[in-house]
N, C-alpha and C positions, 0 to 999 in steps of 0.2 A: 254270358250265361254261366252258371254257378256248373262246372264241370261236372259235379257228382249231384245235379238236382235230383233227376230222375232215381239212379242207382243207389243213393244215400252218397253220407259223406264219406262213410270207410269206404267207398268202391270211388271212389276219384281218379287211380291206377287203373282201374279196369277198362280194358280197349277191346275196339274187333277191327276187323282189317278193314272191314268197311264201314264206314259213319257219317250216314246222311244228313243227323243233325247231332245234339248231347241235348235229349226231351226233358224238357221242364214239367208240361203238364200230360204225358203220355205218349206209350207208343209200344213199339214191337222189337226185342232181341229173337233174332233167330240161334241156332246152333245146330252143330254138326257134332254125329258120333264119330269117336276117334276110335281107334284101336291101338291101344299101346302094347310096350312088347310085354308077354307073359298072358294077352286075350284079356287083359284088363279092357275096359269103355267106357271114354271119356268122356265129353261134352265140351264141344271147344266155339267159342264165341264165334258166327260167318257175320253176320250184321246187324247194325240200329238202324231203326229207320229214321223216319223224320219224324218233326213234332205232333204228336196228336193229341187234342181235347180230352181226355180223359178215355183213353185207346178202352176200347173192349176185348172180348172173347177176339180169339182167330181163327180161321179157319184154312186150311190147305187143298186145292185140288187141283189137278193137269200145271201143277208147277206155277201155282198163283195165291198167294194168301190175301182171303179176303176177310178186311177187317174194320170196325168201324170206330170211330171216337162217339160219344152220348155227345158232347157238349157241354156237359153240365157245367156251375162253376162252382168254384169252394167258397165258403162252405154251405153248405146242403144240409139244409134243415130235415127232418123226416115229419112229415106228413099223409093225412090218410089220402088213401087212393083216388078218392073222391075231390079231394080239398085242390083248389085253385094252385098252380104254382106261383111263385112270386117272378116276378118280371127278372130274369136272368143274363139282362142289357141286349138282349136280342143272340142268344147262344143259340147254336143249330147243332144236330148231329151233324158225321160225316161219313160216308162210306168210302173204303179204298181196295186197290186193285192193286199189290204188290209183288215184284218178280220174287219168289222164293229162294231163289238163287244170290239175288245181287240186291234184296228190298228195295232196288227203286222202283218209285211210283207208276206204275203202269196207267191208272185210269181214278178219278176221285171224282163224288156227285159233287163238290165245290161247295155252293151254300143253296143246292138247290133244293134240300130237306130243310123246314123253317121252324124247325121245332126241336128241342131238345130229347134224347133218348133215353127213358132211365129201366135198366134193366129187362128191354126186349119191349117194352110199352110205349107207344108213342104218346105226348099230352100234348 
């Protein structure tokens, strides 16, 4: 895997201490505020997660981020709301349960959503 797919090609150096996978088609950087000397605050890379389908929004609670992939695949024609998607080889959303701490995967629906996600709308 193309080391800077996800992050672009200038951030090929860019690391976190922890690195579940280096995402091609999506995912989640966590970070940590730092506090440097003078009360400066930083933002310092805690982890990548694994690979995700085209990762969405996240969300954070009781020390779990839950986040999903759409599925979708590139490229993505726009189309009215109404209009048929085109057969996307059988892409499905995905939903995940990540430790916030250490982003590994705590719990994922698998492929047990059969549809792809596009922006909060199921089709």
């Amino acid at each position: 895997m193309d080391r800077g797919s996800l992050l672009g090609a200038d951030q090929q150096d860019f690391s976190c201490p922890i690195e579940h996978s280096r995402p091609a088609k999506g995912g989640v950087i966590a970070f940590k505020l730092r506090e440097a000397p003078g009360g400066k605050v930083t933002l310092a890379p805690a982890w990548i997660s694994r690979d995700i389908v085209k990762a969405e929004e996240a969300v954070v609670a009781s020390g779990i981020v839950f986040t999903y992939g759409s599925g979708e695949f590139e490229p993505r024609d726009e189309r009215a709301w109404d209009e048929p998607q085109p057969d996307r080889n059988g892409g499905h959303a995905t939903m995940y349960a990540l430790d916030a701490t250490t982003g590994e995967e705590l719990w994922s629906s698998g492929d047990q959503i059969a549809t792809t996600n596009h922006f909060g709308a199921s089709r």
